[in-house]
C-alpha positions as CSV (number, residue, x, y, z in Angstrom):
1,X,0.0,0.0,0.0
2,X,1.1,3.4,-1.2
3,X,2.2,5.7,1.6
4,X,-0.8,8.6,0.5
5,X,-3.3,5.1,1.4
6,X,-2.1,4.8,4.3
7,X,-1.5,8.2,5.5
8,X,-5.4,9.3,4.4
9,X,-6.3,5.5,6.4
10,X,-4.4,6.5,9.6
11,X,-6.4,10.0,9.6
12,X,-9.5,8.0,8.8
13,X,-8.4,5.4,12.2
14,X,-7.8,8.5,14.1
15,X,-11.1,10.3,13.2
16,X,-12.5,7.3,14.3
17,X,-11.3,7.1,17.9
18,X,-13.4,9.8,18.8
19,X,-17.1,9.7,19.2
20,X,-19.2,11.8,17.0
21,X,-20.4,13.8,19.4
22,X,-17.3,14.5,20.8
23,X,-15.7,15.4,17.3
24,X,-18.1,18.1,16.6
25,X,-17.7,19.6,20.6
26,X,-13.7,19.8,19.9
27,X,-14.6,21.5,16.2
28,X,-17.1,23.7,17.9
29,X,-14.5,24.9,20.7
30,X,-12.0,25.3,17.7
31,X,-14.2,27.9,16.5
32,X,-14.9,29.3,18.9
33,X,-10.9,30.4,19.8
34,X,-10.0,30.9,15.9
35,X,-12.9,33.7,15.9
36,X,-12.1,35.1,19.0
37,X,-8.1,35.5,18.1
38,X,-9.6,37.0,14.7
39,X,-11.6,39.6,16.7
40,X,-8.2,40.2,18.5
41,X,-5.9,39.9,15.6
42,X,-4.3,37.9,17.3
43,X,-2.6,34.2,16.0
44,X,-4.8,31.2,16.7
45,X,-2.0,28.6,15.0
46,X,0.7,28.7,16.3
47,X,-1.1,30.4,19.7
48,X,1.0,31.8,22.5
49,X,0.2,31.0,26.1
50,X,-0.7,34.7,26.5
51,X,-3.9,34.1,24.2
52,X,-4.8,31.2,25.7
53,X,-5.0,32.9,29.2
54,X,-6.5,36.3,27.4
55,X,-9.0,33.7,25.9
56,X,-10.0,31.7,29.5
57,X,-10.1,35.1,31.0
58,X,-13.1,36.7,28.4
59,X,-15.2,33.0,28.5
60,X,-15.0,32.5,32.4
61,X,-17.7,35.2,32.5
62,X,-20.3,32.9,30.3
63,X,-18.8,29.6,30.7
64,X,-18.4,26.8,33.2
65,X,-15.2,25.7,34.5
66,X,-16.0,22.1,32.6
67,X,-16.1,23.7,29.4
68,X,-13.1,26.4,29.9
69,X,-11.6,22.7,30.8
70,X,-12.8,21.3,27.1
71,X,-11.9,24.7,25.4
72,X,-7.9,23.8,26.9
73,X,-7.8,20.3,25.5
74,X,-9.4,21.2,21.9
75,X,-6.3,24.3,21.9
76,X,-4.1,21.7,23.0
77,X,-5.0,18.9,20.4
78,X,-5.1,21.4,17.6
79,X,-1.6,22.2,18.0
80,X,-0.4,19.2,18.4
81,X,-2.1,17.4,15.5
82,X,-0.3,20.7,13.5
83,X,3.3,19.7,15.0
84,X,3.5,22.8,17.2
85,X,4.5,23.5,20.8
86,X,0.8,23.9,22.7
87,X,0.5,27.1,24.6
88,X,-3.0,25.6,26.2
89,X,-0.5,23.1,28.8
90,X,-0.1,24.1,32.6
91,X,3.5,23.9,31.7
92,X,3.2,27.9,30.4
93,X,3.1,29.8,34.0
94,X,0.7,32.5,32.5
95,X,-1.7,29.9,31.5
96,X,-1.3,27.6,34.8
97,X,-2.1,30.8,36.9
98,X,-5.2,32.4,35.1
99,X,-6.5,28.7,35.2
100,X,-5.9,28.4,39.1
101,X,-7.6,31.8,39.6
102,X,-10.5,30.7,37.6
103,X,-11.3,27.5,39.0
104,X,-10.8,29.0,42.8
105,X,-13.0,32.1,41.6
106,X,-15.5,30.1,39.9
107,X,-15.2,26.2,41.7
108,X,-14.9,23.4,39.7
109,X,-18.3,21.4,41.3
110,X,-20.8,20.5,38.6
111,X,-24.2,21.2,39.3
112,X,-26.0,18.4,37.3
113,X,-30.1,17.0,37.8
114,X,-31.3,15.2,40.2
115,X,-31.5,11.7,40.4
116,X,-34.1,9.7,40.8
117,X,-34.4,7.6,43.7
118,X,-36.7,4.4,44.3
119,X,-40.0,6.2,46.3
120,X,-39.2,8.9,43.3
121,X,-40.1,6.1,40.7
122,X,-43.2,4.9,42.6
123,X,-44.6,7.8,42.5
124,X,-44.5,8.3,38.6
125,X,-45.1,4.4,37.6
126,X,-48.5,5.6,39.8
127,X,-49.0,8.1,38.1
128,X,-49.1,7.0,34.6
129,X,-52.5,6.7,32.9
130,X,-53.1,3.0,32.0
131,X,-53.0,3.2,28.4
132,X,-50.7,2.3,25.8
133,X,-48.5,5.3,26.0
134,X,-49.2,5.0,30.1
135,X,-47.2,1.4,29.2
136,X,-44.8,2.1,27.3
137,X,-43.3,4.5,29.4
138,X,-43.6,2.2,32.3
139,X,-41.5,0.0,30.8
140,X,-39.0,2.6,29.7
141,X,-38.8,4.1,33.1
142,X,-38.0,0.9,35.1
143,X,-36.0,-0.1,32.6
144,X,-33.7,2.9,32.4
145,X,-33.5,2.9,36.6
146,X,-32.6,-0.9,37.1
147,X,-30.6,-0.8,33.8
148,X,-28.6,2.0,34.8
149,X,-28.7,2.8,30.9
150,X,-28.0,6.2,28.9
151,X,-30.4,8.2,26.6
152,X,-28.8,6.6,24.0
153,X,-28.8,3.1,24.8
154,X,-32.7,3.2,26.0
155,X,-33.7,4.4,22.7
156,X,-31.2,2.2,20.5
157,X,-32.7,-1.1,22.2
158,X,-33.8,-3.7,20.0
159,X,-36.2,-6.9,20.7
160,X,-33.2,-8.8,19.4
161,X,-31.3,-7.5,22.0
162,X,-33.4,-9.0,25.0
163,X,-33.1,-12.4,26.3
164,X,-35.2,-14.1,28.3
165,X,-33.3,-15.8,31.4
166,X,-35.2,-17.6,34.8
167,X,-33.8,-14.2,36.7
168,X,-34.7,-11.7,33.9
169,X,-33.9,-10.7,30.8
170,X,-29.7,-10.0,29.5
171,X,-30.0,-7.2,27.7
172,X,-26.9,-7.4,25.1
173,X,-25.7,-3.3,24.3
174,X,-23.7,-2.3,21.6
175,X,-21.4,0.3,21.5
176,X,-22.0,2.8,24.0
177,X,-20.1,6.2,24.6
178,X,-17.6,4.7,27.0
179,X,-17.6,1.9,24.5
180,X,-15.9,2.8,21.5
181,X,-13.7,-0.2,20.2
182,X,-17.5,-1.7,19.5
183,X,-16.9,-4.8,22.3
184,X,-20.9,-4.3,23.8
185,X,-21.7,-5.7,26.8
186,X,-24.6,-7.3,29.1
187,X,-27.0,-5.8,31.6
188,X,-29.0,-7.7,33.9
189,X,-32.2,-7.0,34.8
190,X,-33.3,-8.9,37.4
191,X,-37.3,-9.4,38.3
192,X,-38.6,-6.8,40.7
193,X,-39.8,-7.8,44.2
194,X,-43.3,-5.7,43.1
195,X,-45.0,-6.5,40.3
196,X,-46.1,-3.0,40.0
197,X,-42.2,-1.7,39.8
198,X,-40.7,-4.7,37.9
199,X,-38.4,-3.6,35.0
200,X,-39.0,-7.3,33.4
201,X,-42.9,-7.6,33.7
202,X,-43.0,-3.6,32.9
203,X,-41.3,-4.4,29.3
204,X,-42.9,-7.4,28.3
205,X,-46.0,-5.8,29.4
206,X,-45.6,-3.4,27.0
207,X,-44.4,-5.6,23.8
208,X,-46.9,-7.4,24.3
209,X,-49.8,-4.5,24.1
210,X,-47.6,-3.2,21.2
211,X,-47.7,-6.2,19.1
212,X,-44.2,-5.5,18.3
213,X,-42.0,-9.1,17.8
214,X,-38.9,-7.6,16.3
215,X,-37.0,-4.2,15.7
216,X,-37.4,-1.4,18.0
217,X,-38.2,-1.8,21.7
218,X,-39.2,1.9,22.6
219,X,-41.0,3.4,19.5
220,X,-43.7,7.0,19.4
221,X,-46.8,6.7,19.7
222,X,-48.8,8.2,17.2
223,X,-52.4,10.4,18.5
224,X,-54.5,7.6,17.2
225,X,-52.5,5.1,19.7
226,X,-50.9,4.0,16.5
227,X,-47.4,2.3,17.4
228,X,-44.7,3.4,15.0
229,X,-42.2,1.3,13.5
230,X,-39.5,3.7,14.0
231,X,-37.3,3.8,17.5
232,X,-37.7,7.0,19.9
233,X,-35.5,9.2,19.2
234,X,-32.5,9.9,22.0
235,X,-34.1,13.6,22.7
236,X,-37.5,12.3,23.1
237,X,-36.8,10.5,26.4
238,X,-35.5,13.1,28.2
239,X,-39.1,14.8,27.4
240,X,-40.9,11.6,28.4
241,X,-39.1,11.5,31.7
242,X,-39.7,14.9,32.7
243,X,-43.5,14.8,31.3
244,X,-43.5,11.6,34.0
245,X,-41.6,13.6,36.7
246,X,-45.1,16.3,36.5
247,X,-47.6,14.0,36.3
248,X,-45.7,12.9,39.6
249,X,-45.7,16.1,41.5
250,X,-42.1,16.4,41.0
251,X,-40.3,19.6,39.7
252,X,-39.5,19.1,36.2
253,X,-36.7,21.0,36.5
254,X,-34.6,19.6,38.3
255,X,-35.1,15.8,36.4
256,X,-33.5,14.7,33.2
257,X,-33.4,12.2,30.9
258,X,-29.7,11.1,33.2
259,X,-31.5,11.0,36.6
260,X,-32.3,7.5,35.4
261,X,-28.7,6.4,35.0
262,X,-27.9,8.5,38.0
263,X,-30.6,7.6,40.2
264,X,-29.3,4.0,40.1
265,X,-25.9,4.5,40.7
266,X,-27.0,6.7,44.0
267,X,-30.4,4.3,45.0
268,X,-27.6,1.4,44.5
269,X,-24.9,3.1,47.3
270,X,-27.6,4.7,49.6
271,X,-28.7,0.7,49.9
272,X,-25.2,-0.6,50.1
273,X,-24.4,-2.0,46.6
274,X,-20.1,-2.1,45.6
275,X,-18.7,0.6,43.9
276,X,-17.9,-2.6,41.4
277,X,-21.5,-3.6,41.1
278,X,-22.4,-0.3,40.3
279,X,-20.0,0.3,37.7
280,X,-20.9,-3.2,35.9
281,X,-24.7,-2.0,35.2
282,X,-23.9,1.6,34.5
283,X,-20.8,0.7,32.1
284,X,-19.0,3.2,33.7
285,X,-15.1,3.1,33.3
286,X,-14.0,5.6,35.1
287,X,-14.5,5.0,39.2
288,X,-14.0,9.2,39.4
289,X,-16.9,9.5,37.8
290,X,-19.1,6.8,39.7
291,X,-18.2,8.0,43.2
292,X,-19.8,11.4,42.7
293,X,-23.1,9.6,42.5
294,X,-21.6,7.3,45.4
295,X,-20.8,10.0,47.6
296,X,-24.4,11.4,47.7
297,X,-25.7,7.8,48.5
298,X,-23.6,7.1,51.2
299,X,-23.7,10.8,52.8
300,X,-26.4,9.5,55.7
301,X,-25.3,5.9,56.0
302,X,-21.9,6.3,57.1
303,X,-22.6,9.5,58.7
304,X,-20.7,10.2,62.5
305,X,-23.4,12.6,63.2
306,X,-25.6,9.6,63.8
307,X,-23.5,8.8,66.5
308,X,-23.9,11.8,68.5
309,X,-27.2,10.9,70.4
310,X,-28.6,14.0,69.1
């Protein structure tokens, strides 16, 4: 193989490593900086350290510290994949400083949505009206708590992907976010001990009413009560969610489409389940991550305040 092939296959491989979301989030960034420096006449490739710290300075008024943190790495890529020196590492003294400063000034916790939690739950399976749609989202609900699974993943199951065990059903996932080399993986969910809250009843409940044998497991619902043959859409089922969330009581608000995968990593430490256990149904690689949800579980039942007698 000619060395153009393989130099346009190695940029093809390295496009590749990088989820499409997170391709156009570095390209966006990369904008972002180029126009800015243009504004400024200032250089955006080769960048000094100087810039950079200019740059942080001007966003930390409308952005969050997580995002400053992106716009750094996407500076930093850029000039490496160009062969030049970055000036976006805490290496340059201007740039390690002004990013101190920000982080102190502006604190680096991330102020995300609630989670879910199990009486949470009960109250909006309870709440559902018992129709098709009232089913459907049933399922979808217990399914994403006891999963553990992303946006994503709930609305790329298939009926193909579900297997019926004595315990449950194994559902087999494909590639996922944290999941890029394609391997998949399996998620247990295990029956419930109320037939009312059971993610495995809840889903065959609903394929069942939907008639559906193959394809898509969570699909719209037309006005008619006409099931569609297309999939749910990711963005839908953060609506659904929070449309369940009011019928609850709840404040929609402060619920997402992630305080399903959240509220099962924090339900799951509040009742005592391993930080291993946890990360196995969430898919989860990085233990960092996991522990902020662990943290908020465990705050009251390892607390030395409960040993004061108060």
């Amino acid at each position: 193989m000619q060395l153009v092939s393989l130099s346009q296959q190695a940029r093809e491989f390295a496009a590749a490593a990088k989820a499409n979301n997170t391709l156009r989030a570095y390209q966006s960034d990369w904008r972002d900086f180029r126009q800015w420096c243009e504004t400024h006449q200032l250089a955006s490739l080769p960048a000094l350290p100087q810039t950079v710290a200019l740059y942080l300075t001007d966003r930390a008024a409308t952005l969050k510290t997580s995002s400053l943190a992106r716009r750094l790495t996407t500076i930093n890529r850029a000039h490496q994949a160009a062969g030049q020196p970055s000036p976006a590492t805490m290496q340059n003294a201007i740039v390690s400083e002004v990013w101190k400063g920000i982080k102190r000034k502006k604190g680096i916790a991330q102020h995300g949505k609630k989670p879910f939690l199990t009486p949470d739950l009960r109250r909006m399976i309870a709440a559902l009206p018992p129709d098709l749609q009232g089913l459907r989202d049933r399922a979808l609900l217990l399914a994403g708590f006891a999963g553990g699974f992303r946006r994503s993943e709930l609305a790329g199951l298939r009926i193909e992907d579900l297997e019926t065990t004595p315990d449950g059903l194994i559902v087999r996932l494909g590639r996922s976010k944290t999941d890029q080399e394609g391997q998949g993986r399996s998620v247990a969910l295990p029956y419930g001990s109320d037939p009312e809250t059971c993610p495995v009843r809840a889903l065959r409940a609903w394929l069942e009413h939907a008639g559906t044998m193959a394809g898509p497991v969570f699909r719209a619902i037309d006005r008619c009560g006409l099931v569609s043959d297309k999939r749910l859409h990711a963005d839908s089922i953060g609506y659904l969610v929070k449309r369940a969330a009011g019928l609850a009581g709840l404040e929609t608000a402060e619920y997402a489409g992630h305080s399903l995968r959240s509220g099962l990593a924090t339900q799951a430490a509040m009742n005592g389940a391993s930080e291993l256990a946890i990360m196995k149904q969430t898919g989860h690689r990085s233990l960092a991550t996991v522990r902020k949800y662990i943290r908020e579980g465990s705050l009251f039942r390892d607390n030395a305040a409960t040993k004061l007698g108060l």
